[in-house]
C-alpha positions in Angstrom: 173.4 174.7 74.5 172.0 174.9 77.8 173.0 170.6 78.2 176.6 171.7 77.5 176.0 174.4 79.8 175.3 171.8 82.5 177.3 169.0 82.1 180.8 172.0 81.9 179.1 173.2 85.3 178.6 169.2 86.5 182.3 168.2 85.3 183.9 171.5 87.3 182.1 170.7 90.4 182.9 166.8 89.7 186.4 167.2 89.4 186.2 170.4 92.4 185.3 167.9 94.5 187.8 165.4 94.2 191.3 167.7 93.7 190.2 169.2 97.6 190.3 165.5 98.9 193.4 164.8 96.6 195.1 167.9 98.5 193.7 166.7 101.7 195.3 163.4 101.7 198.5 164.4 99.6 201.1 165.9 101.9 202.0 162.2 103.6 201.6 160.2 100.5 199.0 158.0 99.8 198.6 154.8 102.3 196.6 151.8 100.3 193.8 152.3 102.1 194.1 156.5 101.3 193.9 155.3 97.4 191.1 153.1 98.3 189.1 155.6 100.4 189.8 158.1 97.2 188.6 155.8 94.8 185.6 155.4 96.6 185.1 159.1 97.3 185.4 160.0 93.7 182.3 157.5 92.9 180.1 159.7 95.2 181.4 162.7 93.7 178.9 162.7 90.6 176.0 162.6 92.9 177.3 165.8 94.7 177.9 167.7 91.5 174.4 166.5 90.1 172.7 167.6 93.0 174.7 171.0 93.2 174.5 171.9 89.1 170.9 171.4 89.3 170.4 173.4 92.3 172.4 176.4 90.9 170.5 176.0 87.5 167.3 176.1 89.4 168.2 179.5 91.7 169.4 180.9 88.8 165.9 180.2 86.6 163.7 181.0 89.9 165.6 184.1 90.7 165.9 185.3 87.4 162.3 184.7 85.0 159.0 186.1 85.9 157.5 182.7 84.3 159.6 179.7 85.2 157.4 177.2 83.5 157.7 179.3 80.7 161.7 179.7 80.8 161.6 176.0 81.1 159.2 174.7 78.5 158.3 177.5 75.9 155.6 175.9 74.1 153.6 176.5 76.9 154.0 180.2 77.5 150.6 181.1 77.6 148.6 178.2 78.6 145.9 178.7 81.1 143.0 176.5 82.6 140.8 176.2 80.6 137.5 173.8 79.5 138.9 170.6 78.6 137.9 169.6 75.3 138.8 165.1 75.7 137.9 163.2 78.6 140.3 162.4 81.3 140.3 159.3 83.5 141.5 159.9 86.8 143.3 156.7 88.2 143.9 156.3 91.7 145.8 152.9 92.3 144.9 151.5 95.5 146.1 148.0 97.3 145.1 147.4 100.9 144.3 150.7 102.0 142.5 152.8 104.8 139.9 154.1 102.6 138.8 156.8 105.1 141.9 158.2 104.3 142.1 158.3 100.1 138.3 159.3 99.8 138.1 162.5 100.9 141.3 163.8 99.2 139.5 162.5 95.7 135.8 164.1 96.8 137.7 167.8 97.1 138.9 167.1 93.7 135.7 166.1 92.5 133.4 169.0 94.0 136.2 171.6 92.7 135.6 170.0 88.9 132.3 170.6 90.0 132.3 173.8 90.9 134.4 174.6 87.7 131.4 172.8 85.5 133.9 170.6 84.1 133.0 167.6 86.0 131.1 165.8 82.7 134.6 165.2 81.6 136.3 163.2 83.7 135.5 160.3 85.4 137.5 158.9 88.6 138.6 155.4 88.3 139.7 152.7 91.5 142.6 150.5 90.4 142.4 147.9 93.1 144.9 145.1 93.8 143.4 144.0 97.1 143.8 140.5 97.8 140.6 139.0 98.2 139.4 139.3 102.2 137.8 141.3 104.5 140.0 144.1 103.4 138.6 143.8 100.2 135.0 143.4 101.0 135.8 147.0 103.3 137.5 148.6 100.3 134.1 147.7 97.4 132.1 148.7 100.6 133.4 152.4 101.1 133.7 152.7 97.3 129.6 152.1 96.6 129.4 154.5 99.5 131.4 156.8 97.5 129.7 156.2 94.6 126.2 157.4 95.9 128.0 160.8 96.1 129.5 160.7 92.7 128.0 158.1 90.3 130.5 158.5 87.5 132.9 156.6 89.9 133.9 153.2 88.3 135.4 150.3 90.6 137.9 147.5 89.5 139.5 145.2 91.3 142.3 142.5 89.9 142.6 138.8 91.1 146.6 139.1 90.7 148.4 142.2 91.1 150.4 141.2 88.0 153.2 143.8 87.3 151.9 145.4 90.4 150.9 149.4 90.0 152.7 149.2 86.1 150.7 146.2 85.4 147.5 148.0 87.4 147.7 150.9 85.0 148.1 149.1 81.7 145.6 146.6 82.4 143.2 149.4 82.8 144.8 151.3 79.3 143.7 147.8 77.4 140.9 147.1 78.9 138.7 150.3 80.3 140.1 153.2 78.6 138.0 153.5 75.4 136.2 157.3 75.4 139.2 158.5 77.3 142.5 160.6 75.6 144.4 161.4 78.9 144.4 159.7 82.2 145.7 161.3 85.7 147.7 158.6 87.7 147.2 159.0 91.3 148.3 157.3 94.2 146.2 156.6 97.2 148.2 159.4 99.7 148.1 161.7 96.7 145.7 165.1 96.0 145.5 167.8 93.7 143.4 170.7 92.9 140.9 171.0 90.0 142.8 174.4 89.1 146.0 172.3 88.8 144.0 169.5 87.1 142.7 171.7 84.8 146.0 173.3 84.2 147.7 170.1 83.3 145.0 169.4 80.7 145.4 172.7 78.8 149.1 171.8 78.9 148.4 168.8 77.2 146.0 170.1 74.7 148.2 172.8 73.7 151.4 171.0 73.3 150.1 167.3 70.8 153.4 165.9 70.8 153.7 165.5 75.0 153.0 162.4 76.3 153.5 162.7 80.2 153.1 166.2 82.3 154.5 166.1 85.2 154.2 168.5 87.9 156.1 169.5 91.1 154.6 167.4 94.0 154.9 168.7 97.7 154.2 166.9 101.5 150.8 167.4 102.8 150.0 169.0 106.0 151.4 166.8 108.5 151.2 166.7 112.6 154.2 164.5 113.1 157.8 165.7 113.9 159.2 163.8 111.1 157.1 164.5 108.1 156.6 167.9 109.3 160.7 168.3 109.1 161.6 166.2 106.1 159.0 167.9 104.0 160.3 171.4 105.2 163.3 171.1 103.8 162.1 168.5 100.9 160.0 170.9 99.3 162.4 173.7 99.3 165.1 171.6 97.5 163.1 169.8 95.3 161.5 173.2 93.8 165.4 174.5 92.7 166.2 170.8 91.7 163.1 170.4 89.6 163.4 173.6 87.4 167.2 173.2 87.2 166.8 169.7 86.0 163.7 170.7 83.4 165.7 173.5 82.4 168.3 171.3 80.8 166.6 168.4 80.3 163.2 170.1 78.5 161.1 167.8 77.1 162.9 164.5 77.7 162.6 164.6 81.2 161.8 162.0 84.6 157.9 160.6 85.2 158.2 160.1 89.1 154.9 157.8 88.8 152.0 159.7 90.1 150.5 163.4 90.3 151.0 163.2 86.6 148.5 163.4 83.4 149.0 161.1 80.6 148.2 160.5 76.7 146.8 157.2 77.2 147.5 156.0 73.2 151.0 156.7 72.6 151.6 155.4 76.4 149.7 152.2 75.8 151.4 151.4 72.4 155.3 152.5 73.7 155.1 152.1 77.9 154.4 148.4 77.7 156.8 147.0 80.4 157.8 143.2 80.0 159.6 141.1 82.9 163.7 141.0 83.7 165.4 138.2 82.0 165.1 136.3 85.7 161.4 136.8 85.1 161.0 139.7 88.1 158.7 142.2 87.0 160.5 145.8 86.9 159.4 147.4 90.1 160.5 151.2 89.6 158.6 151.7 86.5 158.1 155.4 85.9 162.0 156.1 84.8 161.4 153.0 82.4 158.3 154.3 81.0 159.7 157.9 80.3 162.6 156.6 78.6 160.6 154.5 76.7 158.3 157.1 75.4 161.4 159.2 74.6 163.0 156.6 72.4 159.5 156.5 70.4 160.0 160.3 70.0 157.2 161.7 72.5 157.8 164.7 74.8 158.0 163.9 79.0 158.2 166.9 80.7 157.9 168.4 84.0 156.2 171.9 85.0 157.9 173.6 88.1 154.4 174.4 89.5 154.2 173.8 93.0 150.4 174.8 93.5 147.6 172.0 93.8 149.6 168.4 93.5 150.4 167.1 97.1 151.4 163.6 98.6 151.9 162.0 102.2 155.5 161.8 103.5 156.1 158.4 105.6 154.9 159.3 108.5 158.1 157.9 110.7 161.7 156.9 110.2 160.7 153.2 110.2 158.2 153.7 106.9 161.3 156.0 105.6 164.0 153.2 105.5 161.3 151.5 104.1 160.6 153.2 101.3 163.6 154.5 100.6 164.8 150.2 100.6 162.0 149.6 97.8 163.0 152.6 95.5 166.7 151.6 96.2 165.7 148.1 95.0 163.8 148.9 92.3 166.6 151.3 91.0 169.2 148.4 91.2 167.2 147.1 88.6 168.1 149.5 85.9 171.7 148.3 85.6 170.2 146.1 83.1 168.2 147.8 81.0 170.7 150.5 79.6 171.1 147.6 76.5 167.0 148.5 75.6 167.2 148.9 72.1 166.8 152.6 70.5 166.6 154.4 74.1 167.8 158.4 74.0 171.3 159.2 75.7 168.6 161.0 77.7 166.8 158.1 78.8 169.6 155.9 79.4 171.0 159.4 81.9 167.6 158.8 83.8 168.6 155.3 84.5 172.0 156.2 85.6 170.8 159.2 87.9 168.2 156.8 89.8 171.4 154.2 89.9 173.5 157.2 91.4 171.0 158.3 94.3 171.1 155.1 95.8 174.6 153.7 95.1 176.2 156.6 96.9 175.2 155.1 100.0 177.6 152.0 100.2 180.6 154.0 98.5 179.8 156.4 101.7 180.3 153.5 103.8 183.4 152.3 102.3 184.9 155.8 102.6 184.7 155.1 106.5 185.8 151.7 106.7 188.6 152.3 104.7 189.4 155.8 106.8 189.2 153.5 109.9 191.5 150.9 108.4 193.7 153.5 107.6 193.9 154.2 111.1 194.2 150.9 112.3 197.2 150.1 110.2 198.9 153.3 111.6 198.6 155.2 108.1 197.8 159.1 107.9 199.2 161.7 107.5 196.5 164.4 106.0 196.0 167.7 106.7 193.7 168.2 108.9 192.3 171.7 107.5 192.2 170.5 104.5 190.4 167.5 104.8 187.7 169.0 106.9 187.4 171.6 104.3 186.7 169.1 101.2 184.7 167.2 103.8 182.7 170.9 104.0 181.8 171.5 100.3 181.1 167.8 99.5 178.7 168.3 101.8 177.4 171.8 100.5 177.5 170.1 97.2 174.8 167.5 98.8 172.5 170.1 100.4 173.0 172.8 98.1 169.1 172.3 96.7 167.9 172.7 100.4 170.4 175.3 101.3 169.9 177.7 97.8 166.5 176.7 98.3 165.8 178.7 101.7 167.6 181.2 100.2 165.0 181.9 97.5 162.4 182.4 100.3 164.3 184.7 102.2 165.3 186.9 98.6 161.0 186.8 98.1 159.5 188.7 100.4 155.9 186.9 99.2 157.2 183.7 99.1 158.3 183.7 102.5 155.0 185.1 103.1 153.2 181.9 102.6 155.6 180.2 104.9 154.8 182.7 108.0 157.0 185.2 107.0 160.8 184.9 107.2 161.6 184.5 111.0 159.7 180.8 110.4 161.7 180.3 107.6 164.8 180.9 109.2 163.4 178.7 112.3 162.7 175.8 110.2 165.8 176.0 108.5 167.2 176.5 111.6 165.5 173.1 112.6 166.4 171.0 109.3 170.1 171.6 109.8 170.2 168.7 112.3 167.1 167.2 111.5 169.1 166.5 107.9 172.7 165.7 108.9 171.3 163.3 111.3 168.8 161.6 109.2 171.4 161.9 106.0 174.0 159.3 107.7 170.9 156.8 108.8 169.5 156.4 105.5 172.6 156.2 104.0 174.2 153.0 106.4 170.6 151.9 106.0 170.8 151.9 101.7 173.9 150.3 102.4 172.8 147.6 104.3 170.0 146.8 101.8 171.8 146.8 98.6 174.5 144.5 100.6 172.2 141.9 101.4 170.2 142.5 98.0 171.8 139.2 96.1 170.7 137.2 99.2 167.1 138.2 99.3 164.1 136.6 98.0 162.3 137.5 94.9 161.3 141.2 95.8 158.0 143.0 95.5 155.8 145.7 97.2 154.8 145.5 100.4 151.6 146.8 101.8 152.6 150.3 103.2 151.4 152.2 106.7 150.4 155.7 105.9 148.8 156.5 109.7 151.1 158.7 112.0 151.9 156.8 114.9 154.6 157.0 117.5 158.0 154.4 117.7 158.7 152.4 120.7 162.3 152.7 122.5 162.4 148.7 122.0 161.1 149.0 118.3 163.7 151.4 117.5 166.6 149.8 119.0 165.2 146.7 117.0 165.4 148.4 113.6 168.8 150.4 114.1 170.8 148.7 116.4 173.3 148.0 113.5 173.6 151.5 112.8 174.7 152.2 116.3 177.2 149.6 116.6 178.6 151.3 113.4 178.7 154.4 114.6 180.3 153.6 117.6 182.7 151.4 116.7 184.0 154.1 114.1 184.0 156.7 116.4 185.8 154.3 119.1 188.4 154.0 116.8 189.3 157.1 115.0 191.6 159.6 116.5 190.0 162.7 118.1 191.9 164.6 116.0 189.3 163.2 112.9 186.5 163.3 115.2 185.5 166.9 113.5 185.4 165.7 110.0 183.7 162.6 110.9 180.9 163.1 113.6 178.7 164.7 110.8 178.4 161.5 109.7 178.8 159.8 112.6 176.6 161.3 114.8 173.0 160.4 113.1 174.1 156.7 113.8 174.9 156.6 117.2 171.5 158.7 117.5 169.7 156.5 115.2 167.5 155.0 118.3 166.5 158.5 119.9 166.0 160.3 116.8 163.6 157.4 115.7 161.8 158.0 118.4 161.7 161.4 119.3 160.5 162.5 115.7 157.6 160.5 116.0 157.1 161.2 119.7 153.6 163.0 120.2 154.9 165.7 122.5 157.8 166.9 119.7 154.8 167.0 117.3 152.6 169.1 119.4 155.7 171.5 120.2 156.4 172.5 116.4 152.5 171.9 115.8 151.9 174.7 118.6 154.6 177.1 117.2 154.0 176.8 113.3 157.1 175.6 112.7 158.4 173.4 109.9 154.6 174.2 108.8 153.6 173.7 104.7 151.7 176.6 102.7 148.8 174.8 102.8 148.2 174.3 106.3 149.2 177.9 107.0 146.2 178.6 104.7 143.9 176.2 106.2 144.2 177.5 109.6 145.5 180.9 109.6 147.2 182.5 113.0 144.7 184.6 114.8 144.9 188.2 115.3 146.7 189.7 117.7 144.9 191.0 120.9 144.0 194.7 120.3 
């Protein structure tokens, strides 16, 4: 019932969506390059409706239960921390990192399993795929450093990254698992509390049949302009998304890869992930692993918890691109594994959701060009009104999460609370309206760009990633985005004023591209928000608290 309730809600909005640009373009007749434009509308439309469904779902569930994780997954009503009763291995995959940056995230998980006596039953693990060099020799160095503090840490490190982090974790499921039942998969920006630790073992324990827990994961504190902003606005999307999407999906839901606990034996025996017919190894694993498990008949779920499971947003729009490029190409992948033998209509909607994030991008971009060859060719005749109207709720549909989102802090008095109270929510809201349409339109041409040139690129893999905030040069950033510009010049050189209204909100972030790189890493921009609060998480708010007012 409640997956026919969703996909009535996602057809409505679906087919919503498309009738208003219909309308819009209907009073002249359709040009060619109208139809075209249409055509290529329509196959963003899914995206839209996902993203809106899930976020009204979610505001609904949020708003409504006293016990969302309850509302979403009933089996695990009244589940509490509690003493584990197995051992749990905690993972934390690591290749050619700053060390001084993933230990002490790990040690505050440590002492708080510590603190809770529990520590006797888990035992933290290094997954290492650093090539051999000094790198390496730095890495094993900090680690026997570490493990002076805590000698239950064990340290391995793998000649070949074969499979890279998929291969990393099975290798250590076949080969240095034995004693444990679950494992915690961490990545080296991640951290979690031993309360949420804790929590996702009683989960576990309680429910025999689930084979990944997954819990909401939020941005750590950052200083930065840019993480500070994306992560604002991230985390109070993702939390409506999230519990919309577990609502309806319940216990054949997404594994995101990390911040998650896992049973290592039905894992082992179903997650097994073999190479592509070309021979590439499939690089966007966790999708293919959850559907995987669900064909077998386990249980992947995800708790709409926020507290205690953290991660590190890029710390720049350069790492952004970036990352958002290797997800992009490692969800292109999945066009050909929908044939898998005995996967779940679920599993197989996974794959087609990760296909849809990233494919939206280019359809965007052929929207323009064929709007601006429409132009060219002297076609048009839309109304106005109406097309910036469908141009309006396509893009509410998009940022409906966000929007709904910063609603449900404002409607919770405590909530808010946590964020400063609501005049800083409104200010960062206030402060993610431009920070998003901008970026939205950059990553977008950006997606597009790389899934364009995707057939022509070498064999792919993963790339050693910067996790340090820095700033961006004026010459680095013109580097990385002059194409963008161009774009977004040339469009808005040659479309009408009259469609400069519906256009320039996507326009705009690309003829900025260059300045907005560089101004949301800039130091001073960071201080500014940094000095005022602003766009600040829960947890930083807690860390350093504002002090009293002069009596």
């Amino acid at each position: 019932m409640r997956r026919a309730m969703f996909f009535m809600l996602f057809g409505g909005l679906a087919v919503a969506l498309v009738w208003l640009l219909a309308r819009a373009m209907a009073p002249g007749g359709f040009t060619l390059f109208e139809a075209l434009a249409l055509l290529a509308y329509a196959g963003t439309v899914p995206w839209a409706a996902l993203s809106a469904s899930n976020a009204l779902l979610g505001f609904a569930v949020l708003m409504a239960s006293r016990n969302p994780a309850a509302c979403v997954l009933p089996a695990l009503r009244e589940v509490r921390p509690a003493m584990p009763a197995g051992h749990t291995a905690i993972l934390i995959c690591i290749r050619s990192e700053d060390m001084a940056a993933v230990l002490p995230p790990l040690a505050r998980l440590l002492d708080g399993l510590a603190a809770a006596g529990v520590a006797s039953h888990f035992t933290p693990w290094f997954l290492s795929d650093t090539p051999e060099g000094p790198a390496a020799q730095a890495e094993a160095a900090a680690i026997a450093g570490f493990t002076t503090r805590y000698p239950a840490t064990r340290y391995r490190r793998r000649a070949e990254n074969t499979g890279f982090k998929a291969g990393n974790v099975m290798d250590f499921c076949d080969h240095h698992a034995q004693g444990a039942e679950f494992m915690l998969c961490l990545d080296a920006d991640s951290e979690m509390t031993a309360e949420a630790v804790l929590r996702l073992v009683a989960c576990m324990a309680a429910e025999p049949r689930l084979a990944i827990l997954q819990q909401l994961i939020v941005g750590r504190p950052a200083g930065a302009a840019f993480p500070r902003l994306y992560q604002f606005g991230m985390r109070a999307g993702m939390r409506l998304w999230a519990t919309g999407q577990a609502w309806w999906q319940g216990d054949e839901g997404p594994y995101w890869g990390h911040n998650a606990i896992i049973r290592i034996a039905p894992f082992q025996a179903h997650a097994r992930l073999e190479a592509l017919p070309n021979g590439s190894p499939i690089l966007s694993h966790d999708q293919v692993e959850a559907a995987r498990l669900h064909a077998a008949g386990w249980k992947v779920a995800m708790l709409p918890i926020e507290a205690g499971s953290l991660t590190a947003t890029p710390p720049a729009l350069p790492e952004f691109i970036g990352r958002e490029a290797r997800w992009g190409t490692g969800s292109m992948q999945y066009f050909r594994l929908f044939r898998l033998p005995g996967l779940t209509w679920m599993g197989r909607w996974q794959f087609a959701q990760a296909i849809m994030l990233f494919a939206v991008a280019p359809l965007w971009a052929l929207v323009l060009v064929f709007a601006l060859a429409n132009v060219a060719t002297g076609g048009g005749g839309a109304d106005a009104s109406r097309l910036a109207l469908a141009m309006l709720a396509v893009w509410a549909a998009l940022q409906a999460p966000k929007w709904l989102g910063f609603a449900e802090l404002l409607l919770k008095p405590a909530l808010a609370a946590e964020y400063g109270g609501r005049a800083k929510v409104l200010r960062g809201a206030a402060l993610t309206l431009p920070f998003t349409l901008l970026l939205d339109s950059i990553s977008a041409c950006n997606t597009a760009l790389v899934l364009a040139l995707l057939p022509f690129r070498q064999k792919p893999g993963w790339a050693v990633q910067n996790r340090a905030e820095r700033g961006v040069g004026w010459w680095d950033a013109a580097r990385l985005f002059w194409p963008h510009t161009l774009f977004g010049v040339l469009a808005l050189a040659l479309l009408p004023l009259a469609a400069w209204p519906w256009a320039l909100p996507w326009l705009a972030g690309l003829v900025l591209a260059v300045p907005f790189c560089v101004l949301t890493a800039a130091p001073g921009v960071s201080a500014w928000l940094r000095a005022r609060g602003l766009a600040a998480t829960p947890e930083e708010l807690a860390a350093n608290p504002p002090a009293a007012p002069p009596p």
